[in-house]
C-alpha positions in Angstrom: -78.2 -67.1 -64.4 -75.7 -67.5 -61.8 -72.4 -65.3 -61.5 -68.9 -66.9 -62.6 -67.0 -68.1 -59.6 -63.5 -67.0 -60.3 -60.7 -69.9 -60.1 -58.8 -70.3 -56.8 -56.0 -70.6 -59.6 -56.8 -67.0 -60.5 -55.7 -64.1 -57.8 -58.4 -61.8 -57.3 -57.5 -58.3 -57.9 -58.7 -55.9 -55.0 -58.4 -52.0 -56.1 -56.0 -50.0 -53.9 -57.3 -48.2 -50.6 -57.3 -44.6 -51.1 -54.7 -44.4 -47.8 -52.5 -47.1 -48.6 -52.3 -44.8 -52.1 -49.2 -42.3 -51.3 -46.9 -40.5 -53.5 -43.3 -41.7 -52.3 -41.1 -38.3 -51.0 -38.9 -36.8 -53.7 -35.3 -35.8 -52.5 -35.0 -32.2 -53.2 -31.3 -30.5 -54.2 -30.8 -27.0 -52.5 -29.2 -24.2 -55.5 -26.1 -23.6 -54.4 -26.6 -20.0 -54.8 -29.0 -20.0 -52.4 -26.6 -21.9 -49.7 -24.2 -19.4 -50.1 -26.3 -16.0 -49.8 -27.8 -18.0 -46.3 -24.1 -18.3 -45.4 -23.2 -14.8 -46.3 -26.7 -13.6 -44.5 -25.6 -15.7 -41.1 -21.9 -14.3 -41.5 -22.8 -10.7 -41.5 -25.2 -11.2 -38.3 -22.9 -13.1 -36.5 -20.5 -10.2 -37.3 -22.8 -8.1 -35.4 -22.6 -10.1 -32.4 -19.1 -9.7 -30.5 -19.2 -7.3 -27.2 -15.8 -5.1 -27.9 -13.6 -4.6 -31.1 -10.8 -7.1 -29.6 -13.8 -9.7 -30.4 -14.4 -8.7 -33.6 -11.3 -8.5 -34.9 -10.7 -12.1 -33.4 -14.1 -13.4 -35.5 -12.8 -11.6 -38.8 -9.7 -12.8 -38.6 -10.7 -16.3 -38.3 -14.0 -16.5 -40.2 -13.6 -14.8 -43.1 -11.2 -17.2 -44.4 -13.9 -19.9 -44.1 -16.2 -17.7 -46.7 -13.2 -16.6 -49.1 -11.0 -19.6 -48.9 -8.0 -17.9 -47.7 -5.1 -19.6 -46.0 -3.7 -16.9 -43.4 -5.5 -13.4 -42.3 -4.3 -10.3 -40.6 -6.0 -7.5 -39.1 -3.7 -4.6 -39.1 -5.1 -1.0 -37.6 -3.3 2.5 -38.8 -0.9 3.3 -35.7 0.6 6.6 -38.3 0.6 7.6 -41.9 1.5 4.9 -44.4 2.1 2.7 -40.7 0.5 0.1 -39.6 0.2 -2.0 -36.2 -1.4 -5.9 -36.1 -4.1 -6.5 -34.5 -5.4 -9.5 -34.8 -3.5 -13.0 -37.1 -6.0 -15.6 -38.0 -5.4 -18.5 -35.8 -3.7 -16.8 -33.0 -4.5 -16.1 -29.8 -2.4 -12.8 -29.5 -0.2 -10.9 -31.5 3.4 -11.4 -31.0 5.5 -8.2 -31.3 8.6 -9.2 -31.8 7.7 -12.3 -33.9 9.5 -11.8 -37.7 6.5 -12.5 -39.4 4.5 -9.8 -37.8 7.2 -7.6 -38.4 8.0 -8.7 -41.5 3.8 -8.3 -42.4 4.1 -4.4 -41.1 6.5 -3.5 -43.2 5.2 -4.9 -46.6 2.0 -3.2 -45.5 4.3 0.4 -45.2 5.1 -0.1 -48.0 1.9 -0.6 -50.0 0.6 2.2 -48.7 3.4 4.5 -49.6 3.2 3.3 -52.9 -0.2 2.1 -53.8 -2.4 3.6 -51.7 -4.9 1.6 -49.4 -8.3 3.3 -50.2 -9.1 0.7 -52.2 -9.2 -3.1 -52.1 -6.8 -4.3 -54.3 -4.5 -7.9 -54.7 -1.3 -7.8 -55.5 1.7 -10.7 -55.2 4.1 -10.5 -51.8 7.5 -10.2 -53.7 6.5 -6.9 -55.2 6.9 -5.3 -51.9 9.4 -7.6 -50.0 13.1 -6.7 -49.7 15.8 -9.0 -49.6 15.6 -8.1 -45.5 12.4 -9.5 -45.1 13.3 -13.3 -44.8 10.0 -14.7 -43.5 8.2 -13.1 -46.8 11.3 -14.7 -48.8 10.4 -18.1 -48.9 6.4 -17.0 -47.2 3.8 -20.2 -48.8 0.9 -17.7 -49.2 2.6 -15.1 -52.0 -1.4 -14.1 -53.3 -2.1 -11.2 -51.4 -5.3 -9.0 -51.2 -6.0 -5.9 -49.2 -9.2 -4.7 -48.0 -9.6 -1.2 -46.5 -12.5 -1.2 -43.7 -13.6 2.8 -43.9 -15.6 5.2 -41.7 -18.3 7.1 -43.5 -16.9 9.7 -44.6 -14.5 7.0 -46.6 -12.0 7.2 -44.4 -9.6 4.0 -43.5 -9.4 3.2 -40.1 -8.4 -0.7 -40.4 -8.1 -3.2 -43.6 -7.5 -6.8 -43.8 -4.7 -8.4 -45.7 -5.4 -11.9 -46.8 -2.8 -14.3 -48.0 -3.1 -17.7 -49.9 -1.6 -19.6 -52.9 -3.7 -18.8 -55.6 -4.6 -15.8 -57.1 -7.3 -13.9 -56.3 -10.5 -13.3 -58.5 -13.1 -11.1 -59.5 -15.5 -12.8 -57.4 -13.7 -13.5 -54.4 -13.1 -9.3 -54.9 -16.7 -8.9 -54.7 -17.6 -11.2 -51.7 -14.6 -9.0 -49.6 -16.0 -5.7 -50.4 -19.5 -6.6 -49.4 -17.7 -7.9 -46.0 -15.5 -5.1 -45.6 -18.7 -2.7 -45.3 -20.0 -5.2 -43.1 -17.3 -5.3 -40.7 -16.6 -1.4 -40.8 -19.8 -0.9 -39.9 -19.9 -3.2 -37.0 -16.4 -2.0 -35.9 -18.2 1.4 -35.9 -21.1 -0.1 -34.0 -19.2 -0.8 -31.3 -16.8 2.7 -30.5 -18.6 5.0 -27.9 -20.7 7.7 -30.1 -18.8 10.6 -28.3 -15.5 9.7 -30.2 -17.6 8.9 -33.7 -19.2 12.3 -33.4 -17.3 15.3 -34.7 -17.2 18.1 -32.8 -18.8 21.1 -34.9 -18.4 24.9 -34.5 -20.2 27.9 -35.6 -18.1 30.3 -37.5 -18.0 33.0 -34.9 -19.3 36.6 -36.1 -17.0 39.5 -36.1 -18.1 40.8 -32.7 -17.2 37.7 -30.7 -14.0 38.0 -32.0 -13.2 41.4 -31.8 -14.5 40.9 -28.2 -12.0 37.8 -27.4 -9.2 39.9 -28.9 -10.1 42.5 -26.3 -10.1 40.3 -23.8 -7.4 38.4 -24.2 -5.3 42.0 -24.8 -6.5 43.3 -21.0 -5.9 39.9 -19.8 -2.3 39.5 -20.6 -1.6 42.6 -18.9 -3.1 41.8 -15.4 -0.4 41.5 -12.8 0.5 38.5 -11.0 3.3 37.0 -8.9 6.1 35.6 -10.6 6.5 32.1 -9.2 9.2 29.2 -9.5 9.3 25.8 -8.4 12.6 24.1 -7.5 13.5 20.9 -5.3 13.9 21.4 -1.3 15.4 20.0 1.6 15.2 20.5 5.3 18.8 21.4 6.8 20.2 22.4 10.4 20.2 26.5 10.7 23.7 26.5 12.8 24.9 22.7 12.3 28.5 21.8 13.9 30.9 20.1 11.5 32.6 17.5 12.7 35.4 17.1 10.8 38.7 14.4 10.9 41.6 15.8 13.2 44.2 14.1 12.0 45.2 12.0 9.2 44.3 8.5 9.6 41.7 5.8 9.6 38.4 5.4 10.6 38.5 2.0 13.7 34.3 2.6 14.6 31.8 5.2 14.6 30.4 4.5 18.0 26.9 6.4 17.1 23.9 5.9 14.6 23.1 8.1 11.7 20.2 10.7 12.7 20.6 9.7 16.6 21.0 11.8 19.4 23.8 12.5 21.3 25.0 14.1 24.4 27.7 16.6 24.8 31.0 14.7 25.6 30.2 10.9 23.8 32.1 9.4 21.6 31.7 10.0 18.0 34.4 8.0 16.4 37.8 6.4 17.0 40.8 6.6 14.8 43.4 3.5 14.7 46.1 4.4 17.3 48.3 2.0 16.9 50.9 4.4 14.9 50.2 6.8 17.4 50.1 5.0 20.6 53.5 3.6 19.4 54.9 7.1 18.3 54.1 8.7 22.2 55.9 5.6 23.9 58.7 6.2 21.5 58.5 10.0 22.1 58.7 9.2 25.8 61.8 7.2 26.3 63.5 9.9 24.1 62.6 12.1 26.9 63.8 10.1 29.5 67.5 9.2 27.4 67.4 13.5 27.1 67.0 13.8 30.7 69.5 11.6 31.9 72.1 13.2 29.4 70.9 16.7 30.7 71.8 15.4 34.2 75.1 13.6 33.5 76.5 17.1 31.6 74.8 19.1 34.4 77.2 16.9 37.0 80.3 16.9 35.1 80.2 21.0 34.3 80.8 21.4 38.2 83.7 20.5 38.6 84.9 20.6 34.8 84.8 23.6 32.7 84.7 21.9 29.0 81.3 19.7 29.8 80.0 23.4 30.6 80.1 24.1 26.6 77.5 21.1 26.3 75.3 22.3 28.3 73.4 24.3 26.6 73.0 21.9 24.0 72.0 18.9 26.0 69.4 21.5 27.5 67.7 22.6 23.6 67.2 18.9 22.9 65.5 17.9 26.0 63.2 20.8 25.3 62.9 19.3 21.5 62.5 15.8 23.1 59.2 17.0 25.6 57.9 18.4 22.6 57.9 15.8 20.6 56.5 14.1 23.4 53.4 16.8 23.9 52.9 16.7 20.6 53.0 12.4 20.1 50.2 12.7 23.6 48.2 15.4 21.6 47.8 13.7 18.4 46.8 10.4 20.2 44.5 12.1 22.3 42.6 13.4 19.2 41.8 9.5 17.9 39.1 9.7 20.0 36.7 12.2 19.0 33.9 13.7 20.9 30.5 15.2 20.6 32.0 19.1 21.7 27.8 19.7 22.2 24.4 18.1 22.4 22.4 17.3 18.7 21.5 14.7 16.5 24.6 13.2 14.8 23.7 14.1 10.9 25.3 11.8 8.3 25.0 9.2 5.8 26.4 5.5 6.9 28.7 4.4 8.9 30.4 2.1 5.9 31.2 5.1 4.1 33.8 5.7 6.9 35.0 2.9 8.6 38.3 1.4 7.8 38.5 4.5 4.7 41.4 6.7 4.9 40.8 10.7 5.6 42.8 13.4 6.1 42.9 16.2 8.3 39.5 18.6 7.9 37.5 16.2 5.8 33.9 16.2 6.7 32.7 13.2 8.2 29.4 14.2 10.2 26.8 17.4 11.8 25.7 18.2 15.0 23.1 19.7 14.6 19.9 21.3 16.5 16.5 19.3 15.6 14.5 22.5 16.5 16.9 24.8 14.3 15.8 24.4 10.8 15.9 26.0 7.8 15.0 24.9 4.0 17.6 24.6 1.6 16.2 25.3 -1.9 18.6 25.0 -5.5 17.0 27.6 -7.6 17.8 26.5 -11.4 19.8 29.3 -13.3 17.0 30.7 -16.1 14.4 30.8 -11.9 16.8 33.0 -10.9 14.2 35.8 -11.2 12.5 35.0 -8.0 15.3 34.4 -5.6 15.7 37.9 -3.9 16.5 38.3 -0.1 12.7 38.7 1.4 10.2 37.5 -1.1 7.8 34.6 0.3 8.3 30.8 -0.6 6.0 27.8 0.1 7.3 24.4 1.2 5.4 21.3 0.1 7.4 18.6 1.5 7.2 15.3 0.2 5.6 13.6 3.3 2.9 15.7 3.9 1.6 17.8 0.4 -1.4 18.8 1.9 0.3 21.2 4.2 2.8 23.5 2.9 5.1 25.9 5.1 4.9 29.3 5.0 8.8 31.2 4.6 11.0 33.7 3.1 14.1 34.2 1.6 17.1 35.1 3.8 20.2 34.9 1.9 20.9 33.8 -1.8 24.4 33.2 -3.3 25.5 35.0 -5.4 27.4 32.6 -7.6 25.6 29.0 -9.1 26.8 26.1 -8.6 27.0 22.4 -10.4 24.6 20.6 -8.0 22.7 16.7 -8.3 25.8 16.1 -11.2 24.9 18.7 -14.0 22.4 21.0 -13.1 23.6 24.6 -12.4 21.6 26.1 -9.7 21.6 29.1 -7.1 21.8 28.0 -3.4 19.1 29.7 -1.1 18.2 29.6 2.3 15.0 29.9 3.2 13.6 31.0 7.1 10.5 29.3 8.1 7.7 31.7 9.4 7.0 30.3 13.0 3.8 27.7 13.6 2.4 26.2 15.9 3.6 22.9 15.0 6.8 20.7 15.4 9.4 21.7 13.3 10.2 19.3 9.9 12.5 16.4 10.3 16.0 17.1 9.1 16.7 15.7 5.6 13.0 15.3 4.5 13.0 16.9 0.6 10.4 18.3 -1.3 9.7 21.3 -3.8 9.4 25.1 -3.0 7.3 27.7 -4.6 9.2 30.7 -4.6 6.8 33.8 -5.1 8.5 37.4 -6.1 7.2 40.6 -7.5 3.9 40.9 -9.4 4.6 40.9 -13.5 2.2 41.4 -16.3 0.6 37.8 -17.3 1.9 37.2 -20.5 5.7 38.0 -19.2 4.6 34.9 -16.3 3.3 32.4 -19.6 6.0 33.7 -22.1 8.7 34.4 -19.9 10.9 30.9 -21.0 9.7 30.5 -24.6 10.9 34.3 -24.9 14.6 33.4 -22.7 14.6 30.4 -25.2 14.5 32.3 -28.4 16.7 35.2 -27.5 20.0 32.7 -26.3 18.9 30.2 -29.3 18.7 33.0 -32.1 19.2 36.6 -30.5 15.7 37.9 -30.9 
């Protein structure tokens, strides 16, 4: 019996091969719950990340919006008690200081914590702290606010964020920020040096140790030590020659250079003669119209007694006429004035003088001796202690510190003075103790330490909080 031939009309059905048999891949949906916790997980490491708290504060700023849905973000630090100080506005490079917004932001935030406190995170709406002053939080298109504190430890709050958009926020988004806030505090915490985290503990010290300090401190306050006083210096010419104006008149030139040297007999300065030079020529022919009166009445009283009663006369006022003369030569002689000896010219700038009226003794320059020096030192009225004749006084000039001069006191006036405007000082006058060095350049300024007699320590600390309290209430 042969086997049925199947019809070429009829496919042949071939089972499957076992490869060729594959279950097609399924599309799988991720639980959104899921998504978010592996966002959350990456945000806080990420957090974790930046180098320095100016990094930080950038990444908060700007990313926490992206898990919370908020619209703008400031980081704001505690610069004082219920005051605040931005650090940090989402979107923003920098900070601007003077922009309204940031100082419109400070203030609401002054606000909420004077009156709300800021310990704990908390939303609120931006009119209930805003004044009719604040005109960027007038019309602001964020009004849902929410603040959340960033603590140490211990609980206390060192920063908070204050997040801004239009709707209101929920319990949920409340939840989310709190979780964050620990997160950033304690990466913000990460990154400030353990010294200034770590709080600085004592021992309560026993009754010994403090009876002991006490004793110290009583023997210490009564050890004696100099008084001392500082007060501003300057190096001056011991036996300096004024050179002072003459006459009354106006500066033409100053023929030498401040701090130069000059020899006895140059030229210091000229006056304008022109005045002068004209009054001598005048003076002159007066004396010569005298003289030829004085001869004519001299003639005529020969021979005529009544010119003889003139005589006399025409005599007194060719006298009057020579010495108007002498004294015309004299005061044109003194427009020129002269170095009477050898020094270095001390003075300010010639442009102070020239072409400025003086009169007669005005000061317009020294002469003084480079190798004469002494230190001129304004003692302020409540130093005053430490300015007797004798006592010892160092010299710290201001171009060389390093070295100070050794001197003493040789005179002190007896009167104060109103010196630099307003300040009421002593003058003294200090002598340098000879060295074995150049003297200082005249004019060079600096500070003296005047030393006097040996006190008890605590008058030295106390003595100006005690001169204080006795001329501010009499104790």
């Amino acid at each position: 019996m042969s086997n049925p031939v199947p019809s070429s009309s009829e496919p042949a059905v071939k089972p499957a091969s076992p490869q060729r048999a594959r279950t097609a891949p399924v599309a799988t949906v991720q639980d959104p719950a899921v998504a978010a916790f592996q966002l959350l997980l990456r945000h806080e490491r990420e957090s974790r990340q930046p180098a320095n708290i100016a990094e930080l504060g950038f990444f908060i700023a700007n990313e926490v919006k992206k898990l919370v849905g908020g619209r703008q973000v400031f980081l704001a630090t505690f610069a004082a008690p219920a005051k605040f100080r931005l650090v940090t506005i989402s979107s923003l490079s920098g900070v601007d200081r003077d922009a309204p917004i940031a100082q419109a932001i400070e203030r609401l935030l002054s606000r909420f914590g004077r009156d709300a406190g800021t310990a704990k995170l908390q939303n609120f709406s931006a009119s209930a702290y805003t004044e009719p002053g604040d005109g960027p939080l007038t019309n602001y298109p964020f009004p849902e606010l929410v603040w959340v504190p960033l603590k140490q430890r211990d609980g206390t709050v060192f920063a908070g964020l204050l997040l801004a958009r239009e709707q209101a926020w929920g319990e949920q988004d409340c939840v989310l920020l709190s979780r964050l806030a620990e997160t950033y505090a304690h990466a913000w915490q990460a990154l400030i040096p353990r010294g200034s985290l770590r709080a600085v503990r004592f021992r309560p010290a026993s009754r010994t140790t403090v009876i002991a300090a006490l004793v110290a401190a009583g023997v210490l306050a009564f050890v004696p030590v100099p008084m001392s006083a500082l007060a501003p210096a300057e190096v001056v010419a011991t036996d300096a020659y004024v050179i002072a104006a003459p006459i009354d008149g106006v500066i033409d030139e100053i023929a030498v250079d401040p701090s130069s040297s000059v020899a006895e007999g140059a030229i210091l300065f000229r006056f304008t003669d022109t005045v002068f030079r004209n009054n001598l020529e005048i003076a002159e022919r007066e004396v010569l119209v005298a003289e030829a009166k004085w001869q004519q009445v001299s003639q005529q009283a020969i021979s005529d007694p009544l010119p003889r009663r003139e005589l006399a006369i025409t005599t007194a006022e060719l006298a009057l006429k020579r010495t108007e003369r002498d004294f015309a030569r004299d005061v044109l002689s003194k427009t020129v004035v002269r170095a009477p000896r050898a020094g270095v010219a001390v003075f300010a700038d010639k442009r102070e003088f020239v072409g400025r009226p003086l009169s007669v003794g005005q000061r317009v320059m020294d002469i003084a001796d480079p190798a004469k020096v002494q230190i001129r030192v304004n003692v302020a009225v409540e130093d005053a202690v430490v300015m007797s004749p004798g006592a010892h006084a160092r010299i710290f000039l201001d171009s060389d510190p390093l070295h100070p001069l050794a001197g003493s006191i040789e005179r002190a006036s007896h009167t104060a003075r109103v010196v630099d405007g307003s300040q009421l000082a002593f003058r003294i006058d200090v002598r340098l103790v000879a060295v074995d060095m150049a003297p200082p350049r005249l004019g060079i300024r600096g500070t003296a330490q005047l030393i006097g007699s040996n006190v008890p320590l605590y008058l030295y600390l106390l003595r100006k909080p005690i001169s204080y309290l006795r001329q501010k209430f009499g104790l």
